[in-house]
Backbone and ligand atoms as CSV (ligand in chain L), in Angstrom:
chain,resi,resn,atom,element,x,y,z
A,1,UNK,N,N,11.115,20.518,-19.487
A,1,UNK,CA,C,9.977,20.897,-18.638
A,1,UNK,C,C,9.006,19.723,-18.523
A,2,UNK,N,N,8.559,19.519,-17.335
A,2,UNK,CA,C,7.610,18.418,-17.539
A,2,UNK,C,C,5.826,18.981,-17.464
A,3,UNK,N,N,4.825,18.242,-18.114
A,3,UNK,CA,C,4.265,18.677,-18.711
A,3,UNK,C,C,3.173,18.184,-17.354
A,4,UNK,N,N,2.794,19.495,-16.734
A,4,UNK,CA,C,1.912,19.028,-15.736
A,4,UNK,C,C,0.241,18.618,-15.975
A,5,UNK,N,N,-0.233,18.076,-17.097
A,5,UNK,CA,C,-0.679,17.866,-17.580
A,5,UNK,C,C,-1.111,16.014,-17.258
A,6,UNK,N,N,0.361,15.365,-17.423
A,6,UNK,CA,C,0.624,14.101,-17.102
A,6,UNK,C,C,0.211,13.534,-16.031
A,7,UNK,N,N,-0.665,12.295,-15.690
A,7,UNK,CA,C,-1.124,11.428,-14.675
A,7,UNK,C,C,0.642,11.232,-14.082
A,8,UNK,N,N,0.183,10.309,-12.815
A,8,UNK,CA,C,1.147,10.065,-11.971
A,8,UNK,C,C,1.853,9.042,-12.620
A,9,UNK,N,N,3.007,8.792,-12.112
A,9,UNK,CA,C,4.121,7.630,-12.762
A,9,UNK,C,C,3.350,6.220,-12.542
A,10,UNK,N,N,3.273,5.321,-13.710
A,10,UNK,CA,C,2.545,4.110,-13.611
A,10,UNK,C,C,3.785,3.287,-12.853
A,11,UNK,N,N,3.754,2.260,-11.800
A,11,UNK,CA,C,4.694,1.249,-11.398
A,11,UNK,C,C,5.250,0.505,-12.620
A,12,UNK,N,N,6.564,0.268,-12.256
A,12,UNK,CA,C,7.265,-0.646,-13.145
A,12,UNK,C,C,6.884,-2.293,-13.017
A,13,UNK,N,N,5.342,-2.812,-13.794
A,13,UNK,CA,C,4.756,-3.819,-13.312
A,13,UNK,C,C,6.005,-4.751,-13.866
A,14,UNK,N,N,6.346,-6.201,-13.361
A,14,UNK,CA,C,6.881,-7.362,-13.582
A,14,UNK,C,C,6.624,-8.206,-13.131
A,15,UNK,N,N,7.059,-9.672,-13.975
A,15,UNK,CA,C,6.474,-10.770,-13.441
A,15,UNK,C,C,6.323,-11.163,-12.193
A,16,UNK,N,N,8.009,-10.844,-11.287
A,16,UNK,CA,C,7.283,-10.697,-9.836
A,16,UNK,C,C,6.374,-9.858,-9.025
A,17,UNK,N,N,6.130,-9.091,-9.205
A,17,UNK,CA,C,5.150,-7.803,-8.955
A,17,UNK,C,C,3.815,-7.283,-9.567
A,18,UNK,N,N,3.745,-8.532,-10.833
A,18,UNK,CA,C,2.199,-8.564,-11.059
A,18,UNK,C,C,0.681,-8.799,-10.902
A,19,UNK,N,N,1.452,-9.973,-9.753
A,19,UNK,CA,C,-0.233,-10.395,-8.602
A,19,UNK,C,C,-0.484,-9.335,-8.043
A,20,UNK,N,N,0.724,-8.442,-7.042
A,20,UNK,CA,C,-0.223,-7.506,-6.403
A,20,UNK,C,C,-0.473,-6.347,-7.091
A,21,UNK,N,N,-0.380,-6.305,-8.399
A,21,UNK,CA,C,-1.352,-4.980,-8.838
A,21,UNK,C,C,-2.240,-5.345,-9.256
A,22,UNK,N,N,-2.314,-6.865,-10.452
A,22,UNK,CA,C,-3.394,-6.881,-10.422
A,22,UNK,C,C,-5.231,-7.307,-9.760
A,23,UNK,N,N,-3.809,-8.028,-8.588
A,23,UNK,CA,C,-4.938,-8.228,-6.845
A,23,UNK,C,C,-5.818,-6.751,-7.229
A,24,UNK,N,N,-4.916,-5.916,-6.580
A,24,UNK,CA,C,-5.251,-4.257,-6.123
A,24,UNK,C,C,-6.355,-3.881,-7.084
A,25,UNK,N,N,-6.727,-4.067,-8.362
A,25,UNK,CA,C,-7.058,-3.786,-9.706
A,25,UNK,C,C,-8.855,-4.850,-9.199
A,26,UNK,N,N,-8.445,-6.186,-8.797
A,26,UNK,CA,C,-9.725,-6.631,-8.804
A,26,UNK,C,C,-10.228,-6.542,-7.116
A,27,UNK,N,N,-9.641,-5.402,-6.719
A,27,UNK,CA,C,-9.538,-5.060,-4.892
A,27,UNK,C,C,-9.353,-6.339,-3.948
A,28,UNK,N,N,-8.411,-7.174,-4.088
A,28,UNK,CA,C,-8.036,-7.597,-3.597
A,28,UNK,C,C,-5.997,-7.594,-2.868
A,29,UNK,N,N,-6.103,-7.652,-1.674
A,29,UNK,CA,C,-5.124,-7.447,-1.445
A,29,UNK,C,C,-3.728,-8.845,-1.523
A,30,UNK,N,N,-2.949,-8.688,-2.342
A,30,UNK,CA,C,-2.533,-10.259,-2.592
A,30,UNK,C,C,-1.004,-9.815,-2.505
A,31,UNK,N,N,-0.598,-10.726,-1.411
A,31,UNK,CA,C,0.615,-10.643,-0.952
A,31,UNK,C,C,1.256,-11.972,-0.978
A,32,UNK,N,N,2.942,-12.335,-0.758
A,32,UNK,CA,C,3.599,-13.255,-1.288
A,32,UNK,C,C,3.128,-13.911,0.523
A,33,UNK,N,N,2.778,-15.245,0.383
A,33,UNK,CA,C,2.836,-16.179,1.744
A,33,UNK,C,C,3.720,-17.491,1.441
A,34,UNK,N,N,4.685,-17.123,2.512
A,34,UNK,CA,C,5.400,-17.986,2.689
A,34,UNK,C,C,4.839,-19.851,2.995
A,35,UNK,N,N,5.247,-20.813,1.930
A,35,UNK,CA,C,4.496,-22.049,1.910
A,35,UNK,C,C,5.571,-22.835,3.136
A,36,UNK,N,N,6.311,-22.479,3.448
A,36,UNK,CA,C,6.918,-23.566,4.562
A,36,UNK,C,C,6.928,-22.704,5.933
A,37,UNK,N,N,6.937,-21.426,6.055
A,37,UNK,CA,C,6.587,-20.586,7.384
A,37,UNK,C,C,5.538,-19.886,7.561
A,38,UNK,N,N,4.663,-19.466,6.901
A,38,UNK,CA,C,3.298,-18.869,6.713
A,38,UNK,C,C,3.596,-17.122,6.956
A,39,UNK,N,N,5.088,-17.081,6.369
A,39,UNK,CA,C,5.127,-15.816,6.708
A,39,UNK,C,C,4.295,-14.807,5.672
A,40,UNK,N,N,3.873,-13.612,5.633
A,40,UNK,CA,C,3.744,-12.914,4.505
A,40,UNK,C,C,5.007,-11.791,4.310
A,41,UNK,N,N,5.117,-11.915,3.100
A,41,UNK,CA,C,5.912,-10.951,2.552
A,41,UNK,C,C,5.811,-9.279,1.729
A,42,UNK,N,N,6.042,-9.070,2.315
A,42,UNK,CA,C,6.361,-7.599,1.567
A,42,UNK,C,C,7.209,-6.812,1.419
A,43,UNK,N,N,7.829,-6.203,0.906
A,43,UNK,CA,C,7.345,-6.147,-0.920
A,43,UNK,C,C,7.634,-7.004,-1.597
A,44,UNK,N,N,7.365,-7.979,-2.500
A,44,UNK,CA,C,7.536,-8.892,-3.375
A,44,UNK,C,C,9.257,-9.083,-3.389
A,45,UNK,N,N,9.415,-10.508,-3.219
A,45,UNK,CA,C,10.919,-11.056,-3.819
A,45,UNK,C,C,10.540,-12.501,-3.954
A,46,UNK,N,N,11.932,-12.898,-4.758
A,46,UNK,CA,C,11.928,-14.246,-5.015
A,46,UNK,C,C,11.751,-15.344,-3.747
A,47,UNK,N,N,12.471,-14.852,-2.335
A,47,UNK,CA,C,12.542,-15.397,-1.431
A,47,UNK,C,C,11.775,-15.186,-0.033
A,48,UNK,N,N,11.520,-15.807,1.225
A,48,UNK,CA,C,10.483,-15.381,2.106
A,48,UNK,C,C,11.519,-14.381,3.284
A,49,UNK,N,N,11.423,-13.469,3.503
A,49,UNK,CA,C,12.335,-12.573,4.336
A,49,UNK,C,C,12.833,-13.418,5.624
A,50,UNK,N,N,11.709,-14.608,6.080
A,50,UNK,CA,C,12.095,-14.863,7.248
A,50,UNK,C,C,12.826,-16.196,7.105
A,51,UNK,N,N,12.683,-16.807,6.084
A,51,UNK,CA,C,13.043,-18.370,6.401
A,51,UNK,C,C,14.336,-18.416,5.198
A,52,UNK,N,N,13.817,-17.883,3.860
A,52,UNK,CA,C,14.619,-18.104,2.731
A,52,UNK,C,C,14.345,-18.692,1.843
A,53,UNK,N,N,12.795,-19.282,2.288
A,53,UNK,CA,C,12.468,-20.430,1.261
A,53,UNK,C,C,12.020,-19.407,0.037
A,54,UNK,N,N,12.188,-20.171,-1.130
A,54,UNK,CA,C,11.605,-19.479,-2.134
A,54,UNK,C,C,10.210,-20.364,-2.969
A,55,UNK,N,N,9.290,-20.807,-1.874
A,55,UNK,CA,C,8.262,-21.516,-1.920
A,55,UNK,C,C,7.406,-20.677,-1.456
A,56,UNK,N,N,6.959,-19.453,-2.287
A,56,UNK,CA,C,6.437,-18.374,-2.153
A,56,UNK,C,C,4.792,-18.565,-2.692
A,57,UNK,N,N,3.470,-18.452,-2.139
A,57,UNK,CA,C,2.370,-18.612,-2.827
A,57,UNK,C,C,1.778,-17.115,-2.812
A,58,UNK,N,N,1.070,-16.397,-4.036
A,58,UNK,CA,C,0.306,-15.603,-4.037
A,58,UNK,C,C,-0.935,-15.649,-3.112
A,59,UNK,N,N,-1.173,-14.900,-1.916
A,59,UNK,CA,C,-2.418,-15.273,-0.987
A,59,UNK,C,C,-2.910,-13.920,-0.967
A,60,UNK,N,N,-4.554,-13.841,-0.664
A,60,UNK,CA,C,-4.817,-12.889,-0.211
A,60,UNK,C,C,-5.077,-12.298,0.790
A,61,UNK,N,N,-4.503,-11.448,1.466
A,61,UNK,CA,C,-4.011,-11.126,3.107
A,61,UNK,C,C,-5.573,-10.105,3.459
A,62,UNK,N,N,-5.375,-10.420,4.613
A,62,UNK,CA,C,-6.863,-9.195,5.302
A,62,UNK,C,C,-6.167,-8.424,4.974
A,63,UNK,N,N,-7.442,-6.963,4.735
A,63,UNK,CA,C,-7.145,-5.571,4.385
A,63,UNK,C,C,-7.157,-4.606,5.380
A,64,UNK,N,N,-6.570,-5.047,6.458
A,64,UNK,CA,C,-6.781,-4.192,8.001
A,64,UNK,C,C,-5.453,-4.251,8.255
A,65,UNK,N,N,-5.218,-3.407,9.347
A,65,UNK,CA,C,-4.276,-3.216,9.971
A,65,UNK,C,C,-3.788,-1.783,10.973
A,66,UNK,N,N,-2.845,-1.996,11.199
A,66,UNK,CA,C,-2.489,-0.280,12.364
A,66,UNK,C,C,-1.488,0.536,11.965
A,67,UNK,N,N,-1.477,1.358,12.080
A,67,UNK,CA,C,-0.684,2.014,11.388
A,67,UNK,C,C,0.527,2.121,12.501
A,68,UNK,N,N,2.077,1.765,11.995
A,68,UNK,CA,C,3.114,1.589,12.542
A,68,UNK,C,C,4.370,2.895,12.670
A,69,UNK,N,N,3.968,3.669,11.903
A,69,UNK,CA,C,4.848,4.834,11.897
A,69,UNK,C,C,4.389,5.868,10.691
A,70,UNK,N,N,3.964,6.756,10.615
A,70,UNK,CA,C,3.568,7.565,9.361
A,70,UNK,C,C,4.510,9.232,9.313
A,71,UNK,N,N,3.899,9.763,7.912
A,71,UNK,CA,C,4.647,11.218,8.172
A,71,UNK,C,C,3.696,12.133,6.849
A,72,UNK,N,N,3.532,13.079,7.151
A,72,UNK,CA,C,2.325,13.785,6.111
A,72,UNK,C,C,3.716,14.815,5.544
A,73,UNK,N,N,3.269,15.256,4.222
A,73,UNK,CA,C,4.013,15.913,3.502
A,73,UNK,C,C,2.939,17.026,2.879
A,74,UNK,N,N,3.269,17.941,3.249
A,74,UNK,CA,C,2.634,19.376,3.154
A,74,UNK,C,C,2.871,20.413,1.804
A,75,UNK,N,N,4.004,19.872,1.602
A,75,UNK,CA,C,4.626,20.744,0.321
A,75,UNK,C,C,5.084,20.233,-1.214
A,76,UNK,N,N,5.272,18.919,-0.962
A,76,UNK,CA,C,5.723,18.134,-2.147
A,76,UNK,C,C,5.539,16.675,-1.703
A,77,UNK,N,N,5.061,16.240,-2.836
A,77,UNK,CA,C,4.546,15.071,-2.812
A,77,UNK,C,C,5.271,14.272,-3.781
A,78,UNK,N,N,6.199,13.234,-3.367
A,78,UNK,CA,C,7.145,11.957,-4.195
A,78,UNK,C,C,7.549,12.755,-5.506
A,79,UNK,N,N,7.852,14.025,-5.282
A,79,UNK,CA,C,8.789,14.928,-6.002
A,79,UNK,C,C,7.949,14.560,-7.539
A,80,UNK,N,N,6.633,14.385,-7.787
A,80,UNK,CA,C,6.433,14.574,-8.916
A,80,UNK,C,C,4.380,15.726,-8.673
A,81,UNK,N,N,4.539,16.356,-10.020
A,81,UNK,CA,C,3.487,17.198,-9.872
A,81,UNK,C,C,2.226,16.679,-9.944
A,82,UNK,N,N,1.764,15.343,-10.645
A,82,UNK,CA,C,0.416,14.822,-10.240
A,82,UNK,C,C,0.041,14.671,-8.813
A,83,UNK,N,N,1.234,14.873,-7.751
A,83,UNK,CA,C,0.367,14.527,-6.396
A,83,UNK,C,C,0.227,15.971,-5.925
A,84,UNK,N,N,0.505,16.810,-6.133
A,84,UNK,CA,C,0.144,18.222,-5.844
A,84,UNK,C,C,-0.881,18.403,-5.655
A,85,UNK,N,N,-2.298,17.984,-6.255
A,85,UNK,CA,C,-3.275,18.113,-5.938
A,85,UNK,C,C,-4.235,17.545,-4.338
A,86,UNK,N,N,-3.255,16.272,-3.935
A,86,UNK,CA,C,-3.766,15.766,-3.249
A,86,UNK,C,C,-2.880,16.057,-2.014
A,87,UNK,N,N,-2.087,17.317,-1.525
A,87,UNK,CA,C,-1.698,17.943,-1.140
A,87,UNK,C,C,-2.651,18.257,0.486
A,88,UNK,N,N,-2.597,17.944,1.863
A,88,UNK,CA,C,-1.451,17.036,2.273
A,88,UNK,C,C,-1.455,15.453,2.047
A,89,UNK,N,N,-0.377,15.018,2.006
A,89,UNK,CA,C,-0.508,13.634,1.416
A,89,UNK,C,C,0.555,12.719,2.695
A,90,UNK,N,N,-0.412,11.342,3.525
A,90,UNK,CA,C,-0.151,10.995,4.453
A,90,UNK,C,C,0.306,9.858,3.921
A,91,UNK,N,N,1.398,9.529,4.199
A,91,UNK,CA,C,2.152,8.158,4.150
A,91,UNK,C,C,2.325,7.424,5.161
A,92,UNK,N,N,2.075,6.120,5.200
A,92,UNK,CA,C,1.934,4.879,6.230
A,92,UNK,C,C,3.091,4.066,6.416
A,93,UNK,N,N,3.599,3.882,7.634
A,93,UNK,CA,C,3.904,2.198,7.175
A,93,UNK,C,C,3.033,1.443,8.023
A,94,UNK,N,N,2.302,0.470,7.652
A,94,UNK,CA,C,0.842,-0.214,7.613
A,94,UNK,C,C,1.483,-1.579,8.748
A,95,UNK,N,N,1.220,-1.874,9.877
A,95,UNK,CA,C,1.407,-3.390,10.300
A,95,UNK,C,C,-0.136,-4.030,10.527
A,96,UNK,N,N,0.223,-4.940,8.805
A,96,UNK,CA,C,-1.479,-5.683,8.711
A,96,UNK,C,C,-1.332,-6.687,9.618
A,97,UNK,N,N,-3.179,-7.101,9.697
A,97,UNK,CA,C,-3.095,-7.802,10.616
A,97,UNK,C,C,-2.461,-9.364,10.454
A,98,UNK,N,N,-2.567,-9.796,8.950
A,98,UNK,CA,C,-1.699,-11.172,8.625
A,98,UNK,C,C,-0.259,-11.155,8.710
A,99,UNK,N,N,0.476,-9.947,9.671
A,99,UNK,CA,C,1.687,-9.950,9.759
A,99,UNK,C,C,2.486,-8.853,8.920
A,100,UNK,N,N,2.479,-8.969,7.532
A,100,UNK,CA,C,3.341,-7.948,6.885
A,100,UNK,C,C,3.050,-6.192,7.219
A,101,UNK,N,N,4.408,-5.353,7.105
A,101,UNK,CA,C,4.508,-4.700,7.241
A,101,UNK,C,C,4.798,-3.925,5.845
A,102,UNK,N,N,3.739,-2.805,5.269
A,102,UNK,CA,C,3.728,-2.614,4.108
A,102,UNK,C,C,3.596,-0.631,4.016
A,103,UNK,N,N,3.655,-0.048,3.273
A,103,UNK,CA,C,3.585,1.406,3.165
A,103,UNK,C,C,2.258,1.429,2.527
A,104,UNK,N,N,1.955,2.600,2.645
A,104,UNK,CA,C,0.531,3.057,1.734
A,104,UNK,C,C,0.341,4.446,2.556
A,105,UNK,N,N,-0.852,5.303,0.998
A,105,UNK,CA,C,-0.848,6.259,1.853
A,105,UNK,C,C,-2.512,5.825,2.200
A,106,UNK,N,N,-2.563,7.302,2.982
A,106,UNK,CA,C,-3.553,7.202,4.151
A,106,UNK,C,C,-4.650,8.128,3.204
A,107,UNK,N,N,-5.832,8.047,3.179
A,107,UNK,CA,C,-7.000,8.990,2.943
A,107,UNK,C,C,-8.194,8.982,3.742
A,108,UNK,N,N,-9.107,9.775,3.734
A,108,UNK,CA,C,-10.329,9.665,4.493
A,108,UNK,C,C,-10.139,10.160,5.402
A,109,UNK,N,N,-8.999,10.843,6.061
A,109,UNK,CA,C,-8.583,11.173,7.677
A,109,UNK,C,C,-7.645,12.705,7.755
A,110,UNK,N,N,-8.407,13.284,8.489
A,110,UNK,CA,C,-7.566,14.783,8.490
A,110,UNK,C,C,-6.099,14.352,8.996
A,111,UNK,N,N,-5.184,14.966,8.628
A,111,UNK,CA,C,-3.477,15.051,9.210
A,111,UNK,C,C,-3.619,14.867,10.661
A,112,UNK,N,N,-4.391,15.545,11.115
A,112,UNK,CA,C,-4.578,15.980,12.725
A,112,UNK,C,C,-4.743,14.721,13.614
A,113,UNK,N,N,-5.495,13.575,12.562
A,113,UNK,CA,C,-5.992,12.450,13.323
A,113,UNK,C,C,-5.583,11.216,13.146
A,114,UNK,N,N,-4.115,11.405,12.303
A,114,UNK,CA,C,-3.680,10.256,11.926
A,114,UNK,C,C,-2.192,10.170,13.466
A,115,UNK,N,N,-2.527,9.219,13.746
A,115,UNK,CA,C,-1.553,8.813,14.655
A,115,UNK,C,C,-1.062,7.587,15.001
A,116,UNK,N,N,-0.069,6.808,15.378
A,116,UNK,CA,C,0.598,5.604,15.301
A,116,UNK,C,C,-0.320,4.527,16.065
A,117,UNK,N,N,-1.028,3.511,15.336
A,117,UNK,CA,C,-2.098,2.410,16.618
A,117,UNK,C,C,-3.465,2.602,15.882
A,118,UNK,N,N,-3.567,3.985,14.853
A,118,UNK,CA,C,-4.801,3.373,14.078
A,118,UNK,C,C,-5.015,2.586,13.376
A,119,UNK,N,N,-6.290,2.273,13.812
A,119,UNK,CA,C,-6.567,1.059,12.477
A,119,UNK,C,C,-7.429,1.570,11.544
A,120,UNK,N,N,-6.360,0.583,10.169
A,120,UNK,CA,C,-7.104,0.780,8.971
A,120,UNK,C,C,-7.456,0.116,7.918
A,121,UNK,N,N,-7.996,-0.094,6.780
A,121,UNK,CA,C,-8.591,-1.495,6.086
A,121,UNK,C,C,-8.097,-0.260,4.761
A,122,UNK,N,N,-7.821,-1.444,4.287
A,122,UNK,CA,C,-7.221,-1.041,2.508
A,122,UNK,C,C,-8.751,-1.038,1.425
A,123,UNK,N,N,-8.315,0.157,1.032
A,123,UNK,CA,C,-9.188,-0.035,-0.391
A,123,UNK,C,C,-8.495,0.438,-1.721
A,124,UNK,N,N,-9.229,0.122,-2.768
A,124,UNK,CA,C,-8.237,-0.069,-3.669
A,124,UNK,C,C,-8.382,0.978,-5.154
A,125,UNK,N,N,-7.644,1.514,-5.798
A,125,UNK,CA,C,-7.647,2.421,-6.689
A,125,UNK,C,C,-7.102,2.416,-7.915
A,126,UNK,N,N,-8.195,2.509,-9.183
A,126,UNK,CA,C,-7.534,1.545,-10.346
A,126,UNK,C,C,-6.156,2.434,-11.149
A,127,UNK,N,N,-5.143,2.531,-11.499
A,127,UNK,CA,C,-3.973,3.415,-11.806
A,127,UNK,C,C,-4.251,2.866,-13.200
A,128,UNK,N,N,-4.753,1.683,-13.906
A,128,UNK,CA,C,-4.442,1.802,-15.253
A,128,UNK,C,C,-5.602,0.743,-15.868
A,129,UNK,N,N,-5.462,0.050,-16.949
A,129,UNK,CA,C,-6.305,-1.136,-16.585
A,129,UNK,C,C,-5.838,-2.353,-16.402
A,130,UNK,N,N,-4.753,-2.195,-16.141
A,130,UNK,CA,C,-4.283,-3.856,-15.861
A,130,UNK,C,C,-4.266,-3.812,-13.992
A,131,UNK,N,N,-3.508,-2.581,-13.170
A,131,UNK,CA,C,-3.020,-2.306,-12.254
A,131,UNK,C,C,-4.109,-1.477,-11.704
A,132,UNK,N,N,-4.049,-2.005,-10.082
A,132,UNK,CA,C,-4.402,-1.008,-9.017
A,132,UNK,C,C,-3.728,-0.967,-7.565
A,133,UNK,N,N,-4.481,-0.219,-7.269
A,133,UNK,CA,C,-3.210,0.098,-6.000
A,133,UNK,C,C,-3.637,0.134,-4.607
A,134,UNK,N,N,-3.233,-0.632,-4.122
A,134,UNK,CA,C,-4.176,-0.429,-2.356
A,134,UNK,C,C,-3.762,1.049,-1.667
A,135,UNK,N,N,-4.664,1.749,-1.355
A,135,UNK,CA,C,-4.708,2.765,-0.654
A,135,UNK,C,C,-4.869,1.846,1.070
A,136,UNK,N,N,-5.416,3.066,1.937
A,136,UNK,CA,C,-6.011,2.894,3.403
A,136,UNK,C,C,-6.590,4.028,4.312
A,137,UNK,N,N,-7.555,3.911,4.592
A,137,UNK,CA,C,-8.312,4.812,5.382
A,137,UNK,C,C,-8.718,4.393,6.481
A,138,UNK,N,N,-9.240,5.049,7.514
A,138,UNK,CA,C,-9.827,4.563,8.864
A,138,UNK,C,C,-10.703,3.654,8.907
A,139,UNK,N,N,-10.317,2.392,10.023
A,139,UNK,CA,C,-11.451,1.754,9.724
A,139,UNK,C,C,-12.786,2.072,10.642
A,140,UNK,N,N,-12.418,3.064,11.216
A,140,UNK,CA,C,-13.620,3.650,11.621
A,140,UNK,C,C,-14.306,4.951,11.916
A,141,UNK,N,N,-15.242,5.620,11.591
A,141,UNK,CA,C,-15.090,6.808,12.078
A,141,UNK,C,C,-13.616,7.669,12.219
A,142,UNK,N,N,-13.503,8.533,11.818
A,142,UNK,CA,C,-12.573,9.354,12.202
A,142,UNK,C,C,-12.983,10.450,13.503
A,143,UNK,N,N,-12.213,10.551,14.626
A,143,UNK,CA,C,-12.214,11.083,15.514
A,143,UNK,C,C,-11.449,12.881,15.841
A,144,UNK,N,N,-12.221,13.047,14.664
A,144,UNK,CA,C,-11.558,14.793,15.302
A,144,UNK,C,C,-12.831,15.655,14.646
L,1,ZN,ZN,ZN,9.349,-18.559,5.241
């Protein structure tokens, strides 16, 4: 039985995947930029998705962007019981404005008013004390 009692699952932090939590942690958003194409990367790898180089620099990317495709979940949330509470729970996929295309969920915004072309700016939420986590909400007014 699991003990609903328990906070949400902490990320499996690692050496590649430790700038951006602990970016997220000092609210900053820090994503892998490509040093020979200026691509940004997301989600973290050894290599740049577009070129191959593995001349990867930790940068910190604007916290804006539009939202590229989303889907709200009404009944269960990433199949574990700490998100139950935060029940409906809107998931993103985010196209920031420095290029990468990243997931996050959505807050601040009824279900009703989340739709594909909004824009939104990341803020950030501490999960432990080493780690935090970029959320995203409207960056303006919400319209409903
Ligand atoms: Zn590249």
């Amino acid at each position: 039985m699991e003990d609903l009692s328990l906070g949400k699952p902490q990320p499996a932090i690692t050496d590649l995947t430790r700038p951006f939590w602990t970016g997220a942690k000092q609210g900053r958003l820090m994503l892998q930029k490509c040093r020979r194409c200026a691509t940004f990367n997301f989600h973290p790898k050894p290599w740049c998705i577009e070129c191959g180089s593995r001349e990867l620099a930790w940068t910190e990317a604007r916290p804006t962007g539009t939202v590229y495709s989303h889907t709200v979940s009404r009944s269960v949330a990433m199949n574990h019981p700490a998100w139950q509470a935060e029940l409906p729970v809107m998931l993103c996929l985010i196209d920031l404005d420095d290029g990468a295309r990243m997931y996050g969920q959505l807050t601040g915004c009824a279900p009703q008013a989340l739709r594909i072309g909004l824009r939104v700016e990341a803020w950030f939420e501490a999960i432990s004390d080493e780690a935090g986590i970029p959320k995203f909400r409207p960056l303006r007014g919400v319209e409903d």
